[in-house]
N, C-alpha and C positions, 0 to 999 in steps of 0.2 A: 827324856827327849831324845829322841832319834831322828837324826838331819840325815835326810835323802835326797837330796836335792839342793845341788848351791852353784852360782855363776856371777858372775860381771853384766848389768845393768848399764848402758850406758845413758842418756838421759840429753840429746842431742837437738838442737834448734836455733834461733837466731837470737839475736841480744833481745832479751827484756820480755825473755817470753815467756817468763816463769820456773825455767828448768829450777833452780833454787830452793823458792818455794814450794815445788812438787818435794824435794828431798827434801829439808822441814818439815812440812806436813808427813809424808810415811814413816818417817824415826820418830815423831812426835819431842824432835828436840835440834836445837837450831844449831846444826853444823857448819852451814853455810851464810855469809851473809848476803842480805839484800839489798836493792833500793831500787825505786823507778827507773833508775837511770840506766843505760844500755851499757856494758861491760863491766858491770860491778865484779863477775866472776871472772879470777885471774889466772886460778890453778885447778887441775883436777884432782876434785875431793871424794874419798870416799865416803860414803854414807852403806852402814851394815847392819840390816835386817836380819834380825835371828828370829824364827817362830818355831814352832815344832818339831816340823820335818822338814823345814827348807830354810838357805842362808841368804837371802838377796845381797848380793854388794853395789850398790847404786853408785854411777858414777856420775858428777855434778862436773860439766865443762864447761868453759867460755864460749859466750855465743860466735857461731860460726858467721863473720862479715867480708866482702871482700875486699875492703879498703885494706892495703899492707903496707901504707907507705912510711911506719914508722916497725921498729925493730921489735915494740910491744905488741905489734898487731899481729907480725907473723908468729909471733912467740904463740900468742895465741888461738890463732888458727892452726897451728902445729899440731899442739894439746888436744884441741877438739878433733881435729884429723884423727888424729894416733888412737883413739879408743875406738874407733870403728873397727881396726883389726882387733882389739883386746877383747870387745865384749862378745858375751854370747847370746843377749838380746842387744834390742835396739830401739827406744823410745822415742819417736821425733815428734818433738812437741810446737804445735803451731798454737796461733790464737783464733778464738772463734771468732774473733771479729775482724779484725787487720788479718792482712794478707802483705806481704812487703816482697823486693828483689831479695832481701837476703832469704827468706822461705824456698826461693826457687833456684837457690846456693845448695841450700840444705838438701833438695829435693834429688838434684844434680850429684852427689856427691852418694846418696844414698843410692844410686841408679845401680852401681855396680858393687853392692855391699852382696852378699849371698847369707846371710842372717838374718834373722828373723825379726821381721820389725813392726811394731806395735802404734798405729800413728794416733797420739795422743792430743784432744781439743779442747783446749786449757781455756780459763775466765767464763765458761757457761754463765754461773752466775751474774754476770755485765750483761746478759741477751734479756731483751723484756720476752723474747718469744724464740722457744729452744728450735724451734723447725727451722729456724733462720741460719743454722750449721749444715742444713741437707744439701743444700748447691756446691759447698765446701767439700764435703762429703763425696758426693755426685763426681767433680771435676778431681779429686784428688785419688779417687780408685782407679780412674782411666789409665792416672800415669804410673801409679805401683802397686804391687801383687802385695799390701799391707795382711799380716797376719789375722789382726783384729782393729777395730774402732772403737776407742771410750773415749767420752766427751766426762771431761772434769772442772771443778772449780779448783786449783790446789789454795790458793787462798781459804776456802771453807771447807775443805779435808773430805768434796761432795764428789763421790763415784768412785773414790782412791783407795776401795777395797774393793770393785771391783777390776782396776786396774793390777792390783797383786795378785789376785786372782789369774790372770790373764799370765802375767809375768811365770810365775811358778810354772805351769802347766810347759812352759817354754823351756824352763832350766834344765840343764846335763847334769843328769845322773852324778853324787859325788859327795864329797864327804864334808864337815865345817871347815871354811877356810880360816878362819877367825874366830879369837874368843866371843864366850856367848854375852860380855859384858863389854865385848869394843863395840863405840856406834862409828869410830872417823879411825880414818890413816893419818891423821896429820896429830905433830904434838903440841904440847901445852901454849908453847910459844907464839907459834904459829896461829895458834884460836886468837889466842890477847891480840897479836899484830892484825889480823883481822878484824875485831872486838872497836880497836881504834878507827883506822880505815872503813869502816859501815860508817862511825858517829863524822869522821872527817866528809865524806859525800855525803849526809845528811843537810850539813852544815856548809856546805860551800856549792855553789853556783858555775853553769856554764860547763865549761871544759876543766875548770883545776881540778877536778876528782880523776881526771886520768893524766893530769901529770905531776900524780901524788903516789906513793905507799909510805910503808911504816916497817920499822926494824926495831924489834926487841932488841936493846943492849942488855940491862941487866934484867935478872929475874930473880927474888932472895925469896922463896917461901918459908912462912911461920906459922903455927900455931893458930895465932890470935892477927897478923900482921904480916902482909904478904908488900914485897917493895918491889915496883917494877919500872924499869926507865925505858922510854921509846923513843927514834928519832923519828918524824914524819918530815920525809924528801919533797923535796920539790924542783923543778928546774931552773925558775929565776927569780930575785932578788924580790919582784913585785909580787907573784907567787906566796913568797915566804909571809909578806907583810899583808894579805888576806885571808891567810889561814889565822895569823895572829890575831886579828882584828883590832880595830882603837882601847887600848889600854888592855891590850890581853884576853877582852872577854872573849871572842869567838876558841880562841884556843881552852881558852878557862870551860867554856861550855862544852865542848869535843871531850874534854877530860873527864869532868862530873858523868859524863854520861856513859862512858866507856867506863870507868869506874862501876860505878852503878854496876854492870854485866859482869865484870871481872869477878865483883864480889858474891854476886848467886852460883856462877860458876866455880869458882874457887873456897866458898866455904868464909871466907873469912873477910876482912877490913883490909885494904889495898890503900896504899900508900904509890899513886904515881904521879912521875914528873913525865916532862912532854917537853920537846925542844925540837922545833924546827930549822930544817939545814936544807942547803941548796948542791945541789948536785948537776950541774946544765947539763940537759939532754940526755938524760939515763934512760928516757923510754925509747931514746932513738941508738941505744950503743950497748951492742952486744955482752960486752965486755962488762961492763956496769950493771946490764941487768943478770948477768951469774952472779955477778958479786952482793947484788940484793934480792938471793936465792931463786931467780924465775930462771929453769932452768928444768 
């Protein structure tokens, strides 16, 4: 194997547009987590593509919005700014079917990018009739000199070899950046605190999933028996008491299930505890969120 070819992918669009999804499907392994709901991505993750001769490093960011009125939001549109100068391509991924203000955030921001960008048209699969993207198409060349156009499902993994395709031909000249066996930048930790965080916004309704995270305290691996303790934050007292739910089951069910992932990931039989704690207005205070690593 001789890699000629390797760059920074950045993977750029508005909340709940699939950017996630698309990185799961081309590692064929879930670095990232998901859910319907708009800002489930918090940090930017790598996702790395090793093939023959080319090293893709995909970067997965929080959807770009303009609401900032809490100190998690600019955290986040920080993050997703900041890879526009990092990468050496640029993938902006809309939906074929919705169009929203924050699309024309996205568009805005890309105006004065000088990189080369790939604009990507994600959920085909939800169109009963694919020519129903050509107006999209049509009204969206006018406004940028796009590289190329692939229309994809990343849910069904449908056109996302022609989209690497596209991607490579893009890439600077260069050597592997990364081993041929890392697929993510982030470590062990950081997957499980995530791992939880997916099953907690599965399981809880409305806004508590954004004035939630999760914090590995301990981590013991074993052999046969891996023991992990989490705290899942929240901001107030009534907060705390619907993630627990009547007699512990909703917490109890958040666990089984994160469990469950822990254990195909890790190899072994996980032993975790889960405890909820309240921390008021951590998503609105600087200070608080370094200290629960968004940073």
């Amino acid at each position: 194997m001789t890699i000629t070819k390797s760059g920074y992918v950045a993977i750029i669009g508005r909340p709940n547009v699939g950017k996630s999804t698309l990185l799961n499907s081309i590692l064929g392994k879930k670095v990232s987590i998901t859910s319907p709901k708009p800002q489930t991505t918090r940090w930017q993750i790598l996702g790395i593509k090793t093939l023959d001769d080319a090293q893709i490093i995909y970067i997965d960011t929080p959807g770009m919005h303009r609401e900032e009125q809490k100190a998690m939001n600019r955290y986040m549109n920080r993050i997703a700014n900041s890879v526009l100068e990092d990468a050496d391509v640029i993938l902006f991924m809309v939906d074929a079917a919705i169009w929203r203000h924050e699309d024309d955030l996205v568009l805005e921001k890309l105006q004065h990018s000088n990189k080369p960008i790939i604009l990507v048209i994600n959920k085909i699969d939800e169109l009963a009739d694919k020519a129903a993207i050509l107006p999209l198409i049509a009204k969206l060349k006018d406004k940028l000199n796009f590289t190329s156009i692939v229309p994809i499902s990343a849910l069904k993994s449908e056109n996302t070899d022609r989209l690497q395709s596209e991607i490579i031909q893009l890439l600077p000249e260069g050597p592997q950046l990364f081993p041929e066996e890392q697929i993510t930048d982030k470590p062990l930790r950081f997957q499980l605190a995530e791992m939880i965080r997916e099953k907690l916004i599965q399981a809880t309704e409305e806004e508590l999933p954004y004035a939630t995270t999760v914090e590995i305290e301990q981590f013991v691996p074993g052999e046969k028996l891996t023991e992990i303790s989490a705290i899942i934050w929240v901001e107030r007292a009534g907060q705390k008491i619907i993630v627990i739910g009547k007699g512990g089951l909703k917490l109890k069910k958040i666990g089984m299930q994160a469990r469950r992932e822990m254990e195909k990931l890790l190899g072994t039989k996980v032993f975790l505890r889960l405890w909820v704690k309240v921390k008021e207005r951590w998503t609105d205070d600087d200070k608080a969120l370094r200290g629960l690593g968004y940073e």
